[in-house]
C-alpha positions as CSV (number, residue, x, y, z in Angstrom):
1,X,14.8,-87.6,14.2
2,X,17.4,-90.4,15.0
3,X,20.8,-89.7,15.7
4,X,22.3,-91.1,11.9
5,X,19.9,-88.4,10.5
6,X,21.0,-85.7,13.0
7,X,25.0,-86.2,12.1
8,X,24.5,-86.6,8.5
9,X,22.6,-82.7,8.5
10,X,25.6,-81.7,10.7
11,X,27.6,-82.9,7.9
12,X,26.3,-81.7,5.0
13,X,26.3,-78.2,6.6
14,X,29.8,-78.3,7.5
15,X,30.4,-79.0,3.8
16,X,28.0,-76.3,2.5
17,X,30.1,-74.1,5.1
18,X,33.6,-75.2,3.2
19,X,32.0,-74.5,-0.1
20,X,30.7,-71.6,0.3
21,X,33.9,-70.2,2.1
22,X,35.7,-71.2,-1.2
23,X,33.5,-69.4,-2.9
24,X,34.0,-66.2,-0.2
25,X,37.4,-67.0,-1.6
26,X,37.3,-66.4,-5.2
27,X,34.9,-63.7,-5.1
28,X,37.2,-61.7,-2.6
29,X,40.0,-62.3,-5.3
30,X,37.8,-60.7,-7.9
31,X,36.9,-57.8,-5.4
32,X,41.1,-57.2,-5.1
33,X,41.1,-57.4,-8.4
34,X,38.5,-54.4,-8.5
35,X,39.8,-52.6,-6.0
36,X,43.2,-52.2,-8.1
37,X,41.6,-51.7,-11.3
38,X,39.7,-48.5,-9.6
39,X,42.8,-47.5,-7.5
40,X,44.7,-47.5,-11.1
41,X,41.6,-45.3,-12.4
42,X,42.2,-43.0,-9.8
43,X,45.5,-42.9,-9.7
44,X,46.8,-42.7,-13.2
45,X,43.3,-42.2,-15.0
46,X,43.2,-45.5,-16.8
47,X,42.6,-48.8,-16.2
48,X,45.4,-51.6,-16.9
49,X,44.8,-54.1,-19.2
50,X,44.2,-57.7,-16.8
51,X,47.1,-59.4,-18.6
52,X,47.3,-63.8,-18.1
53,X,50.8,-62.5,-16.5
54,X,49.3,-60.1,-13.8
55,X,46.6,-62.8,-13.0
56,X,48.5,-65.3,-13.2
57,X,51.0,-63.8,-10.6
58,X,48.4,-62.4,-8.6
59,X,45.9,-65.3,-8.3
60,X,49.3,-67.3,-7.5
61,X,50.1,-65.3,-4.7
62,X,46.3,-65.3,-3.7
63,X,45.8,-68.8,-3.9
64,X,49.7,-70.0,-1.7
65,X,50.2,-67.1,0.5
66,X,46.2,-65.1,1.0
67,X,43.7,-67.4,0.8
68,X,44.9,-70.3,3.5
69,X,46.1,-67.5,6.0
70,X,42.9,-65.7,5.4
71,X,41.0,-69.1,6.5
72,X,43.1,-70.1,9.1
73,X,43.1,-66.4,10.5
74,X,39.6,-66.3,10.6
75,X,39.3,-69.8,12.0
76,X,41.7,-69.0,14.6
77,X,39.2,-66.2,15.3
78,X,36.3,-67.8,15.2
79,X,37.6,-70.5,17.6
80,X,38.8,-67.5,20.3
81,X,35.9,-65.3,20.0
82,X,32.6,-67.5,18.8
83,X,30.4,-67.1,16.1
84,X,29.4,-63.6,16.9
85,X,29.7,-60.1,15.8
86,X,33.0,-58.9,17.7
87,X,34.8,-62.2,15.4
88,X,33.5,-61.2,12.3
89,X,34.5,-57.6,12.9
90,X,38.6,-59.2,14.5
91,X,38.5,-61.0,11.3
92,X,37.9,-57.8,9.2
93,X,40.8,-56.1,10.5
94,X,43.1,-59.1,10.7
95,X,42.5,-60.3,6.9
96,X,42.9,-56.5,6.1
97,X,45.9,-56.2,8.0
98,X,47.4,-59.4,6.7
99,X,48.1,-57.2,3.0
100,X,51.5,-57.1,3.6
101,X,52.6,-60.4,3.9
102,X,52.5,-61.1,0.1
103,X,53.9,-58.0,-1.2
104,X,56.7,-57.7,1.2
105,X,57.9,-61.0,0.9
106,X,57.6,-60.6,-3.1
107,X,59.9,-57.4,-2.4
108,X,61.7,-60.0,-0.2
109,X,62.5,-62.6,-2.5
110,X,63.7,-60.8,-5.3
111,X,66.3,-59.1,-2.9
112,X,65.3,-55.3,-4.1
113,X,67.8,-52.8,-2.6
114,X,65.5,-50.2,-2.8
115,X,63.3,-49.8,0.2
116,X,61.3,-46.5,-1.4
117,X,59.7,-49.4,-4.0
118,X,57.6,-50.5,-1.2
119,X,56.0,-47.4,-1.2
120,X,55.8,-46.9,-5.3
121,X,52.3,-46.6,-6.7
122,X,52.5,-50.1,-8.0
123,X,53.2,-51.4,-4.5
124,X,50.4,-49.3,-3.5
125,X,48.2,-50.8,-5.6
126,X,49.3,-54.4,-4.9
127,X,48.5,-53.2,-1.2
128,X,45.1,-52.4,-2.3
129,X,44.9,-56.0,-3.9
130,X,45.3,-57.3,-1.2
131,X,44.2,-55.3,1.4
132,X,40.6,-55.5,-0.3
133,X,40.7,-59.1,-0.4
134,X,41.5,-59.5,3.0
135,X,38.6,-57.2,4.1
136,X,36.3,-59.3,1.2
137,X,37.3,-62.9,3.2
138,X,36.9,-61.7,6.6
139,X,33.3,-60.3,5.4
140,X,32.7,-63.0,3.6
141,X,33.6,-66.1,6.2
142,X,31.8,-63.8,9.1
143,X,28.5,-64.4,6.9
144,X,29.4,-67.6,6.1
145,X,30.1,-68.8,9.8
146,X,26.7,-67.1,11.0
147,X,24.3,-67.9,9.0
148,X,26.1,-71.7,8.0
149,X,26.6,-72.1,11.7
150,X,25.3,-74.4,14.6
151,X,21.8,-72.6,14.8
152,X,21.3,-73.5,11.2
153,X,21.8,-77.4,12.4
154,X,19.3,-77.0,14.9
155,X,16.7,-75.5,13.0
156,X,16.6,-77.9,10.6
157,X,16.5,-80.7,12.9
């Protein structure tokens, strides 16, 4: 193969890579949204009703405050530690960890007094949200990065 051939395949699979990490990205938003639709069935034995105003809200803070710090997280990660198992594994726990960003600073901005509303059962819930989607990412962009990677470059040279 000539070199033009060779960088255009490395091309189209770091676009196929971006894709499918937006992709990793809305589906993760649907497995939060899961996750706190069974967490409301277990906690209060039924199941809210998905109002536009809760996914509206939700998918908002998702899409400013989740989503980009979930992929530069997991970049950062996959830049320190490789394309291997140990990063997808870092990038579990730190897109699972990373929950609390958007529900404290939701807490934050509308200046609530009351610190024992951050452990409420909706907060709870909204930690579930977002905890779940966090794991989902890190999953998700771990598969991605592996099986999208550099070896899949070379094997279809």
């Amino acid at each position: 193969m000539d070199k033009q051939s060779v960088s255009e395949t490395a091309r189209r699979i770091a676009l196929l890579r971006r894709l499918l990490t937006v992709v990793v990205a809305l589906l993760s938003y649907i497995g939060g949204c899961a996750a706190y639709a069974a967490a409301s069935k277990a906690w209060s034995g039924e199941v809210p009703p998905f109002t536009l105003s809760f996914l509206f809200w939700t998918f908002t803070a998702y899409v400013t405050m989740g989503a980009p710090f979930f992929w530069l997280l997991c970049t950062v990660i996959k830049r320190r530690f490789g394309r291997n198992k140990k990063a997808v594994f870092v990038s579990i726990l730190v897109c699972g960890l990373y929950f609390v960003v958007p529900t404290m600073l939701t807490y934050i901005m509308l200046l609530i007094p009351f610190p024992e509303l951050l452990v409420a059962p909706i907060a709870i819930r909204f930690y579930i949200l977002f905890g779940s989607s966090g794991i989902l990412f890190g999953m998700g962009y771990g598969i991605v990065q592996r099986f999208a990677g550099a070896k899949s470059a070379r094997t279809i040279q």
